[in-house]
N, C-alpha and C positions, 0 to 999 in steps of 0.2 A: 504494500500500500504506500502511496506518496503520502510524504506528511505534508501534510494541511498546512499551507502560507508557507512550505518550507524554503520558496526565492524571492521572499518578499523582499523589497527596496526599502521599504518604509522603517524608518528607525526607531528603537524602544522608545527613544525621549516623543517622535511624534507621535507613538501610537498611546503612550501614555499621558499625553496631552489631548489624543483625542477619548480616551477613558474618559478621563476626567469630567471632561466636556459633557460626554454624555449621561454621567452620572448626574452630574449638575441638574442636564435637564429633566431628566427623571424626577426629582426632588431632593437629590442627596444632599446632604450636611457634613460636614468638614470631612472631607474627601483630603486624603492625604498621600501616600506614595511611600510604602516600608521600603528600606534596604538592609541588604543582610549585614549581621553583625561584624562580620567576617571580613566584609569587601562591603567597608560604604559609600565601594561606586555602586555597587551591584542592586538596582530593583529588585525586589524579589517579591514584593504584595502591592494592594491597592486597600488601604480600608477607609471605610465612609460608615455615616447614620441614614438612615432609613426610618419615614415616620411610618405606624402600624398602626392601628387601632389607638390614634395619638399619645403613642408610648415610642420613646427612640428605641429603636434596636439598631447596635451596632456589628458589621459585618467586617472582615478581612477576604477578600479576594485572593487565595496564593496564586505568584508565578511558579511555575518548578520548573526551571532551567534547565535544572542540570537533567531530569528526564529529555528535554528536545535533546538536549548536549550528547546521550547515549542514543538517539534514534539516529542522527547529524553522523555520530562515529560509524552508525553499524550500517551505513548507507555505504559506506567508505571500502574502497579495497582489503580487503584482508593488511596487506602490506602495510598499506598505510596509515590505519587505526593507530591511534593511540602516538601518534611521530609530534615533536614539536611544533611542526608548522600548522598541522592539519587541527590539532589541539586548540591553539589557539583562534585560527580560522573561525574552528567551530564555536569557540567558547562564545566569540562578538555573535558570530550568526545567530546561536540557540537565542540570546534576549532580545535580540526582534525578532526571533518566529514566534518565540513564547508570549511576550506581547502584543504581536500585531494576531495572533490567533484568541485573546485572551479578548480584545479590541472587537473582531469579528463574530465570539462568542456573545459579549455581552450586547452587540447591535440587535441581533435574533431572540435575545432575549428578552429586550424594553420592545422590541417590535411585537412577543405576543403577547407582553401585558399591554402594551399600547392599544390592542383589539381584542383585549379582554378576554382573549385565551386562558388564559394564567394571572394568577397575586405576585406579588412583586414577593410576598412571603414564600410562596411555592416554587420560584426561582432561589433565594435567595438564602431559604433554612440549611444549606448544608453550612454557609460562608458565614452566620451571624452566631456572634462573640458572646460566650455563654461566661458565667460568674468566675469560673476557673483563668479565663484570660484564653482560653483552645475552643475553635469554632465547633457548633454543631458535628461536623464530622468529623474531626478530628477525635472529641469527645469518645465518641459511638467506634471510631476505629481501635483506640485505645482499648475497650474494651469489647475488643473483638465481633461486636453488631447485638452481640448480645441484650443491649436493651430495647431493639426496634422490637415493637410488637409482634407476635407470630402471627403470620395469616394464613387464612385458608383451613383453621385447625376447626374440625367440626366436632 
């Protein structure tokens, strides 16, 4: 399979300026741009507020880089996975595929609450920031899915 946006032009800083933008228009509140601990050149989230039932809930959007980063290598010749050049190469490319894909997600997704498809909560509950400071999923991965209700159990 080709990865999705994977010869985009479009640069992290513009795609995450057009995030931004669009959260904006949606209704978001303080819309902000995480970078990792590690390298704070590096993006690596988008988190903003979201009003609900007029209660803020706040959300974190992750990048994961470094997954495009291993899709980017395993595209690559055997030989030349993993060589300095190619390494870096990739490393610039994965943060604008991962945000201009991250960009492309979220237009599709204000477009089907925008027609009333979907709640901006139904989008949005894996990525909203629960009391611990770890979103919705992250939560529920932690402990293995084990809290989502059973379905189907008659």
């Amino acid at each position: 399979m080709t990865l999705y946006r994977g010869h985009t032009r479009v640069s992290a800083s513009a795609s995450i300026a057009q995030v931004q933008r669009l959260l904006a228009a949606a209704g978001a509140r303080s819309i902000t741009t995480d970078y990792s601990p590690q390298d704070t050149r590096l993006p690596v989230a988008m988190s903003f507020e979201l009003i609900v039932n007029n209660a803020q809930v706040k959300c974190r959007l992750p990048i994961r880089i470094d997954a495009v980063f291993d899709k980017l290598q395993e595209a690559r010749p055997v030989k030349t996975r993993g060589t300095a050049p190619t390494i870096k190469v990739d490393r610039e490319r994965a943060v604008d595929v991962a945000w201009r894909q991250a960009f492309c997600w979220l237009e599709a997704q204000l477009a089907f609450i925008d027609t009333g498809q979907v709640q901006p909560i139904e989008v949005m509950l894996p990525y909203v920031i629960g009391k611990t400071g770890k979103t919705v999923f992250e939560q529920l991965a932690g402990q293995d899915f084990k809290a989502l209700p059973l379905l189907g159990k008659d």
